[in-house]
N, C-alpha and C positions, 0 to 999 in steps of 0.2 A: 428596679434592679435588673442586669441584664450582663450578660456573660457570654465570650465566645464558646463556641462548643469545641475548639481546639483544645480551649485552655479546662473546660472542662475534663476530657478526655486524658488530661493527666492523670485522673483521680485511677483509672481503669487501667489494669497491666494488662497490657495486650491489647489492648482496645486499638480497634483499625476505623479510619475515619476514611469514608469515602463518598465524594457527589460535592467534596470542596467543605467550607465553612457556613455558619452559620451563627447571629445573633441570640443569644436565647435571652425570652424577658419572662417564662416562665412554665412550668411542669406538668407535665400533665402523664395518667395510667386509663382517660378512660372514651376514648376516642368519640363519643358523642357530645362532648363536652370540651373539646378540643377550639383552638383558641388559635387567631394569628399570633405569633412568636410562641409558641408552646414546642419544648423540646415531650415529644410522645414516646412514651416505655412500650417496647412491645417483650410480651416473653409467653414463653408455652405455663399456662395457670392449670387449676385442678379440673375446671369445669370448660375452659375455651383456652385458643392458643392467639394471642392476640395479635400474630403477626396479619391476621388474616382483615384487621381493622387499618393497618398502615395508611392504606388508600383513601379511607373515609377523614381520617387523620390531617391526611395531606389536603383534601378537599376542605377542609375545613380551618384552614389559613395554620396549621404545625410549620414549623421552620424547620424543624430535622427529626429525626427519629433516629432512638436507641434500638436494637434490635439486636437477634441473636443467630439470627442469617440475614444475608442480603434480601431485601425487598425491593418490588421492583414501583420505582417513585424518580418525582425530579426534585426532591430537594435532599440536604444532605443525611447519610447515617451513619450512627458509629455503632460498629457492629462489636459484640462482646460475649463472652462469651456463658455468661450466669447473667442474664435481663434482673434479676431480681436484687441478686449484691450489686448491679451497676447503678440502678435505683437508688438503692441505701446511699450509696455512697455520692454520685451524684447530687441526689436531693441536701446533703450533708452539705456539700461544697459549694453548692448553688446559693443556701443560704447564709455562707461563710464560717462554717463549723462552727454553730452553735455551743455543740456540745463540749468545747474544749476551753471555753468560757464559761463553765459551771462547774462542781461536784455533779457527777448526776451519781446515784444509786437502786442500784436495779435488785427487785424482789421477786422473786420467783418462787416456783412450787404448784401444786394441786392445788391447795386449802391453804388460805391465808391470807392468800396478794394483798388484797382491800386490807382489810384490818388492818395489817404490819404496814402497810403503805399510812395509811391513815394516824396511827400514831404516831409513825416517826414522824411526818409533815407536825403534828400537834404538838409533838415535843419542841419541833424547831422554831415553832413559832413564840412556843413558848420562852424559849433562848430571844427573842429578837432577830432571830436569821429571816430575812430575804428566801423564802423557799416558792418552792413548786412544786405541784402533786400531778400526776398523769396516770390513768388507771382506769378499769371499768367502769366508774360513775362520774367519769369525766376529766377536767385538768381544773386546776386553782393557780391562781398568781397574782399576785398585788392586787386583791379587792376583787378579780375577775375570776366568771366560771365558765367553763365552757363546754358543753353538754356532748354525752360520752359519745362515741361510735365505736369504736373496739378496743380489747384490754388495753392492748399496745397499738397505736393509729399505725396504720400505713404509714409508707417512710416521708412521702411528699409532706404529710400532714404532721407527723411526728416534726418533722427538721424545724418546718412555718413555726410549729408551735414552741420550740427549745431557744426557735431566733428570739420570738416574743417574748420567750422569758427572759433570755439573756439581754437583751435592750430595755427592759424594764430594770435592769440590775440582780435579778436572779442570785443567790449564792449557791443554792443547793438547791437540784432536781430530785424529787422522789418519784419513781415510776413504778408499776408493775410492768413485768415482764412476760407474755406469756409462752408456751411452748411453740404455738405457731408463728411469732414473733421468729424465734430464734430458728424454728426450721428455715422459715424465709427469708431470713437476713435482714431483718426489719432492721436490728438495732446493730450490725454488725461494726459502722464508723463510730461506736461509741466505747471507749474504755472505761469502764464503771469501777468511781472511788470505791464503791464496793459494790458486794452480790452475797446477796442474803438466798437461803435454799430455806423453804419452811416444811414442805414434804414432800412426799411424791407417792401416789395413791391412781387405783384404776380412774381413767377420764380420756376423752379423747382417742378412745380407740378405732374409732371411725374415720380417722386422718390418720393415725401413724401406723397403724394395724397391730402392733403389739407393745408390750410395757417394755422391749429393749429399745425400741424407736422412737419411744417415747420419752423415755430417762436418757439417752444420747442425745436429743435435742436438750435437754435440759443445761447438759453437760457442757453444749460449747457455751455459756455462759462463764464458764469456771476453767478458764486460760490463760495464761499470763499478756496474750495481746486481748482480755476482752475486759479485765478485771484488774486491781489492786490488789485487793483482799475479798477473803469469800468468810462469812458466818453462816455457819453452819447449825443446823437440826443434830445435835448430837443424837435425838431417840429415834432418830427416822435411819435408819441400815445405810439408804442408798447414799449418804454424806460421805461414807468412806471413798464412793468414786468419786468427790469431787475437790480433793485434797491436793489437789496438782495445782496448787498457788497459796501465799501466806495464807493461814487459816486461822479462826477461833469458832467456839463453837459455846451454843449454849444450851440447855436441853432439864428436863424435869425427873427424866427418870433414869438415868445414865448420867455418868459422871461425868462432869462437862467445865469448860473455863469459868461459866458463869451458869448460874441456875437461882432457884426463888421457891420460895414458903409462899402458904398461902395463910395469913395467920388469920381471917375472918371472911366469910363469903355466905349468900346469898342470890336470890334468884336478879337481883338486881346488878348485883355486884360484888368486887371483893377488894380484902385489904390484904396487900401485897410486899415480903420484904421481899427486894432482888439481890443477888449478891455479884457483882459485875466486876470478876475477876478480883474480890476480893474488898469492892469499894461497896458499900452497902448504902440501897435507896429503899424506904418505904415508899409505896405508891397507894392509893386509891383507884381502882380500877371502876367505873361503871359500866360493866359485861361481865356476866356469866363464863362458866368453863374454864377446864382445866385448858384447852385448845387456845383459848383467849390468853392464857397466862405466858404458853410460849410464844404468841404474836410480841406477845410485851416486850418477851423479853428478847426477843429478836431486836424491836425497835430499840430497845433500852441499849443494847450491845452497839447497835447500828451507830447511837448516835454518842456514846460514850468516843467510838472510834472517831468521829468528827470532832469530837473536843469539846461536848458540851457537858455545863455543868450539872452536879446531882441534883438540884433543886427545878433548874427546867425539867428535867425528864422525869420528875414526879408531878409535875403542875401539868406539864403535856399528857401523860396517861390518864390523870384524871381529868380533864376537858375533851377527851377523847369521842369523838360518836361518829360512826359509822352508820349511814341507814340501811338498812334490810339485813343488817347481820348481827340472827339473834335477838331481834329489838324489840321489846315490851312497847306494845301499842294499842292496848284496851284490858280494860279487866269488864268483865261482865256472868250476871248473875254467880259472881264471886268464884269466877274461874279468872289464872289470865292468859292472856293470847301473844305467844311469838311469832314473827315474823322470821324467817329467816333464805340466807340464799343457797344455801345447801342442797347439791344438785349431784350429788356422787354418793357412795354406800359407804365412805370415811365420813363425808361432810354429814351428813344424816345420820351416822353413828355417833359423832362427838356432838350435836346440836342435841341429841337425844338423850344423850347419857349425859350432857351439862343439865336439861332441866331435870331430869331424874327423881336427884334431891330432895328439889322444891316441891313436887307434887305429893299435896296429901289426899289425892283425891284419883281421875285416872287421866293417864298422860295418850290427848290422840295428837294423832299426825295427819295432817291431809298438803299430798302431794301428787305430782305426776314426773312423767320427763319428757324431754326435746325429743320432736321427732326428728330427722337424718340427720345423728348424732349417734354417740355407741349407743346398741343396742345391747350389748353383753354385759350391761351394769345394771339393768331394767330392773332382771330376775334378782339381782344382789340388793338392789335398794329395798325389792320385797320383801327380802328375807330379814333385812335388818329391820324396817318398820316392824313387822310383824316380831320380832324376837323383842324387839325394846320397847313399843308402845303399848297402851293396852287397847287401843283399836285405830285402824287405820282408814283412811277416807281419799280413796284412790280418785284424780282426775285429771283433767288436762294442763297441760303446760305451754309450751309454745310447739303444737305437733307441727307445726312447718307443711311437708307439702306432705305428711303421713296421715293415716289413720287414726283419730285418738284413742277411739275404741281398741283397735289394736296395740294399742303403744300400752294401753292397761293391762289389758290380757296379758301383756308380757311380765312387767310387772307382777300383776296375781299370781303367776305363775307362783313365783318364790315367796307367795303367804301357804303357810301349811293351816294355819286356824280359820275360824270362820270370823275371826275379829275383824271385818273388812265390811265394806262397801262400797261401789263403783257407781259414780255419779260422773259423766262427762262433763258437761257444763261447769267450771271452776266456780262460777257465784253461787251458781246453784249449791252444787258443794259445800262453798264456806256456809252458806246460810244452816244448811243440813248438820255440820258439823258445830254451830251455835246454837244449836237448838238441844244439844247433847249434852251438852255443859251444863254443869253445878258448882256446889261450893266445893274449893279445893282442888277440883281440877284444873290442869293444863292442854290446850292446843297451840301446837305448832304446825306452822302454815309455810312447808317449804320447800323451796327450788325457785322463784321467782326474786326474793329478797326487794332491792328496791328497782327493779325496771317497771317502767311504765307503758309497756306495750305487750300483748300478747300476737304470737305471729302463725294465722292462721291460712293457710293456700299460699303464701306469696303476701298477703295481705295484712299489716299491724295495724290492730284496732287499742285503742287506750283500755289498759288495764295496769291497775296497781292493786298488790293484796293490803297494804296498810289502808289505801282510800276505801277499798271495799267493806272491809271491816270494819270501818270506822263509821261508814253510811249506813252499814245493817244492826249495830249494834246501838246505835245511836236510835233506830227507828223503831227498834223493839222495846 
């Protein structure tokens, strides 16, 4: 595959091409990795400004570089003036717009992505559709997986990936979306048959600095050049701001297009009527939670608007499974253990108040948080452990290049009871907190859900909280 960079530079308004033409046979964002014919992105990032790699770029056989001032080089560049939407969009057209070769449908919010992403793919597949999943725990497409790297990929990889599907025959993409996605233009050459909003709840304040800059990233999602149609969270407030394109909404506790009973449930699962604008599906759900009901019924709406029928989208809910969210994966000395990926003081409030319920015994939680990540939710997730559990088992997460010790203390802060305990070590931990267990009780185990690494200095060493658990409780 190989493209002039002239004919590129259409994609860019304004874009000034200077130092002549140039062949491009392929992309590149990361200049040690630079390649002969590789067109190189440079642009000012959060952590480096990569104009400052141009040269090392060019030494390393780049054909041209993007940039967002002149650099000084002898081969060609097209200078622009957002490096990050020239990417997007670039990478788009380099691959032949994928993305206008599919449905794609983008899911957004705090809490949910996965889930709502996960069923609708299950639904579709349950119709016989051609689909494709892209999100946190990786992409799916025609029998193939391909192991995560971020919510939403960079755009170079995102585009490779949407070509793949759409040369496989693709009909419909399901993506999560995330908020740093949308600050950075990841997905901006894509007009999404729809956009789903599931909530929007404190996260990520450590990038956007506060919840107006953070629900305005949400926001350019829901525009008439980014969207179709938008479904909406009828019980979440912030939907009223995103009514600036056809909308429906559907919601549990506010009156809404469509909404849903729960006419039997359990820690396992529940039975489901949905009423989807008036078309009614029983479903089988196997997950927990009120929270899980309206993932459904997002998906349920999602895919009713693609035209699928009421019997796929009860067979897809019920084949449904998501790993690490929520997920029953040991019962021991007649307690059982959830797994989940709940990593905010909403996400850990609705995981906690779904097993609730089910415990006749006492409900712990053993968690931590990311370190250089908000810190201003630390104290909130303490507070809500500590109000809804009945003991809590503070540790580490992925502290990154922080303190773990410290990243608890902050946390503890917001336990006012002594129902606590602090063990750094996470196995250590889980082992401590199996040892607590009887009949009737509940542990949930979360902020991790299903990654398989813990990131300590700089350094990811292998860790899963399902495999650990599964090793310690297996041994006792």
């Amino acid at each position: 595959m190989k493209h002039l960079l002239s004919q590129l530079a259409k994609e860019i308004e304004g874009a000034k091409l200077a130092g002549g033409d140039a062949e491009i046979f392929s992309l590149c964002a990361d200049s040690r990795l630079a390649e002969a014919g590789d067109l190189f992105f440079c642009f000012r990032g959060t952590h480096a400004d990569a104009h400052a790699y141009a040269a090392e770029a060019e030494e390393r056989g780049a054909a041209a570089i993007v940039c967002e001032q002149d650099v000084e080089t002898f081969i060609p560049r097209l200078i622009v003036k957002d490096g990050r939407d020239a990417m997007a969009r670039l990478s788009a057209a380099f691959y032949g717009h994928p993305e206008r070769r599919m449905k794609v449908v983008g899911v957004t919010g705090t809490n949910g992505k996965t889930t709502t992403t996960h069923m609708l793919y299950s639904i579709l597949a349950a119709a016989g559709k051609k689909a494709g999943l892209i999100g946190t725990l990786g992409a799916r497409f025609s029998g193939r997986e391909v192991p995560p790297s971020l919510t939403t990929p960079d755009p170079i990889a995102l585009f490779s990936l949407l070509a793949e599907m759409a040369d496989a025959g693709t009909e419909i993409v399901v993506m999560e979306v995330s908020a740093h996605a949308l600050a950075l233009s990841k997905t901006d050459p894509i007009r999404f048959e729809l956009a789903v909003f599931t909530n929007l709840t404190q996260d990520h304040l450590d990038f956007f600095g506060d919840m107006e800059a953070y629900g305005a990233a949400k926001r350019r999602l829901f525009t008439a050049e980014r969207c179709r149609e938008a479904i909406l969270n009828a019980d979440d407030p912030f939907s009223h701001s995103l009514e600036g394109v056809p909308f429906t909404t559907y919601g549990l506790d506010t009156p809404a297009d469509s909404f849903a009973l729960i006419e039997e449930e359990s820690a396992s699962g529940m039975r489901l009527l949905l009423n989807l604008e008036d078309v009614l599906v029983e479903a089988d759900l196997p997950m927990a939670g009120r929270f899980n009901v309206s993932n459904a019924l997002a998906a349920a709406v999602a895919a009713q608007k693609l035209g699928i029928r009421e019997d796929a989208i009860a067979e897809g809910l019920e084949h449904t499974y998501v790993e690490g969210r929520l997920e029953r994966v040991a019962s021991y000395r007649g307690a059982e253990i959830f797994v989940d990926f709940a990593h905010t003081p909403d996400g850990l409030e609705k995981s906690l108040g779904a097993l609730r319920p089910y415990c006749r015994g006492k409900l712990y939680v053993l968690f931590g948080c990311g370190g250089n990540r908000d810190r201003g939710k630390r104290k909130l997730m303490g507070e809500t452990a500590d109000r809804l559990a009945d003991f809590v088992i503070l540790t580490s997460d992925n502290p990154r290049y922080e303190d773990p010790v410290t990243i608890i203390s902050e946390i503890a802060a917001g336990i006012a009871s002594q129902n606590y305990v602090e063990i750094e070590e996470r196995e250590r931990a889980t082992l401590y907190a199996l040892g607590l267990l009887g009949e009737g009780d509940i542990l949930l185990v979360a902020g991790k859900g299903a990654e398989r690494e813990q990131e300590i200095m700089g350094i990811k060493y292998s860790y899963n909280d399902k495999a650990v658990i599964m090793a310690l409780t297996e041994k006792s």
